[in-house]
C-alpha positions, -999 to +999 in steps of 0.1 A: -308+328+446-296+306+472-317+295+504-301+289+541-315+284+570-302+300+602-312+283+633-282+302+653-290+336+662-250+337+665-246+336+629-231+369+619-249+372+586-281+381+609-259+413+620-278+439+602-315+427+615-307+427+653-320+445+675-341+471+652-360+491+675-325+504+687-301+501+659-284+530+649-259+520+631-271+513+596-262+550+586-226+546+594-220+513+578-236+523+544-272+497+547-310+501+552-336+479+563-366+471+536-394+455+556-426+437+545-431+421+510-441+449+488-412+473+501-386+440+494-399+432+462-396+471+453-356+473+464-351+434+445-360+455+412-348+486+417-305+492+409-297+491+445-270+463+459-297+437+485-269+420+516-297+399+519-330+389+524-344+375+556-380+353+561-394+337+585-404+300+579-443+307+576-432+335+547-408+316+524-435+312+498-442+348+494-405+357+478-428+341+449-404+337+415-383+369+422-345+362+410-316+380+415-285+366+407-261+361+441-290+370+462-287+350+492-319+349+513-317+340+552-348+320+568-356+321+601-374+295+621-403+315+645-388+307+675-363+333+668-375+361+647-388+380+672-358+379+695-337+387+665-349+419+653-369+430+687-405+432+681-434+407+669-420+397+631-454+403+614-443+414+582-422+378+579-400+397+553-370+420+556-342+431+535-307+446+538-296+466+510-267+488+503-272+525+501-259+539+475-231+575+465-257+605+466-267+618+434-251+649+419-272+680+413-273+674+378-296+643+379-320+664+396-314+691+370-334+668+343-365+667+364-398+690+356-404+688+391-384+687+425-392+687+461-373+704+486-372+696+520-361+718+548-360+702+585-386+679+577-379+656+607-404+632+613-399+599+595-435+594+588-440+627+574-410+625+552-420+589+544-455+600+533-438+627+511-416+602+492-447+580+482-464+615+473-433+620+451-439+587+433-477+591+427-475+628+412-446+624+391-421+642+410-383+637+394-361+643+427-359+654+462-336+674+482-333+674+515-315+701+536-296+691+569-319+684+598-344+660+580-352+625+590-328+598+573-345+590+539-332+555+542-343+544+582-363+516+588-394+537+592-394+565+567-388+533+540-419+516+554-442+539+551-430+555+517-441+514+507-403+521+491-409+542+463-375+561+480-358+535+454-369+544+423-365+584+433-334+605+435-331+618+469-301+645+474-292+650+510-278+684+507-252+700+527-261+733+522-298+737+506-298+771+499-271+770+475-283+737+459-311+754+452-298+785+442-281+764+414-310+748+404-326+783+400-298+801+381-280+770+363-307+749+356-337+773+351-359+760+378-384+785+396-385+783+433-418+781+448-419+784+490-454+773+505-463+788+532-489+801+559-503+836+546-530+845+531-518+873+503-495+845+492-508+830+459-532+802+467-527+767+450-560+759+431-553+774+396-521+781+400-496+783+368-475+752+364-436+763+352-420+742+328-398+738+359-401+741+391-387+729+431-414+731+457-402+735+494-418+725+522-405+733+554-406+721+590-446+711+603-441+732+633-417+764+625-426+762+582-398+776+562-365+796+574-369+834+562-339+831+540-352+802+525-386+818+512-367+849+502-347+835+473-382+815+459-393+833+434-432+825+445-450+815+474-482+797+471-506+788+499-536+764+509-562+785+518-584+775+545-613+777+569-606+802+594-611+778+624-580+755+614-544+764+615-522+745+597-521+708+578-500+684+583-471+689+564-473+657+544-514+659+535-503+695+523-474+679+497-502+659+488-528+687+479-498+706+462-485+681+441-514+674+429-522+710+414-486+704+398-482+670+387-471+665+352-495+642+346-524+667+349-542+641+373 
């Protein structure tokens, strides 16, 4: 691991950290921002490629005894930080790693339990249904076009970057991913959803395997989506409330289902 420090906010290894509020191009060159110590030292373990690492001057010490060999880790004098990346450098610790090729279908396919996602735009949401993911044993997620960038700044921090250690499948076409999941791989299909004759969660039977989708917080599932599930299971609730958040309801779901019988 080799230390440098950058005192020139010229330097054009600081490329990938500027301006992060606004930056929108991390997608298109194939990199993600890690941010804050925890979410660092979870991508310096995990099998993704790390550009670099960048601390400020009052953080150096926290990179404690982590190795990786070639890493190259950037340090920032205060000064500087904050008109590098654009906002008040709390955190003191930022990574850029290298996304890696999508999964294929097939490393899903060994899971007992999948999520699917469909439209699940909000980064925060999607970000709180990764670290759901990690706590209940879930073995892959698929997303469906229109959900929030599993790899932005944001969804990354608040899934504390358990994103890296999950396989996440951004599918093109999420009805036929899952119909091959159903019909090649033996998974059953379970939609959740807002009605009350649909079969409610507590007590519900576990399948040996089984994808759970969760659709957009506002508009829930697409009709064609529910139709090819083979169940649909439901929260029930107190009459005077609507809906849950679409991420606390992962959470309650999961739960039920979780391998680990917690």
């Amino acid at each position: 691991m080799s230390k440098t420090v950058v005192d020139r906010l010229e330097d054009r290894r600081l490329d990938p950290y500027r301006s992060l509020k606004t930056a929108s191009l991390h997608r298109r060159a194939g990199l993600f921002i890690a941010e804050g110590d925890k979410v660092v030292e979870r991508l310096l373990v995990s099998d993704f490629e790390v550009v670099s690492v960048l601390v400020s001057e009052r953080r150096v010490s926290s990179l404690g005894n982590l190795e990786r060999p070639g890493l190259e880790v950037l340090i920032i004098p205060e000064r500087l930080a904050t008109e590098l990346v654009g906002f008040k450098f709390h955190a003191g610790t930022m990574a850029c790693g290298r996304r890696k090729p999508p999964p294929d279908l097939t490393t899903l396919a060994t899971a007992a339990l999948v999520v699917g996602c469909a439209s699940v735009d909000d980064p925060e949401n999607l970000g709180s249904i990764i670290r759901h993911c990690a706590a209940f044993g879930v073995g892959g997620l698929v997303l469906g076009p229109g959900c929030a960038d599993p790899y932005s700044r944001r969804v990354i921090r608040v899934s504390m970057g358990n994103g890296f250690r999950l396989p996440i499948l951004e599918a093109s076409d999420l009805m036929s991913d899952l119909l091959r999941l159903k019909n090649e791989h033996g998974f059953q299909l379970i939609a959740t959803v807002l009605d009350q004759e649909a079969e409610p969660v507590r007590g519900a039977i576990v399948p040996d395997r089984a994808v759970i989708l969760f659709g957009n917080e506002a508009h829930g599932l697409e009709p064609g989506l529910v139709e090819i599930c083979d169940r649909r299971l439901t929260i029930p609730m107190h009459s005077a409330a609507d809906s849950l958040n679409v991420a606390v309801a992962a959470a309650l779901i999961l739960h039920e289902f979780s391998p680990f019988g917690v």
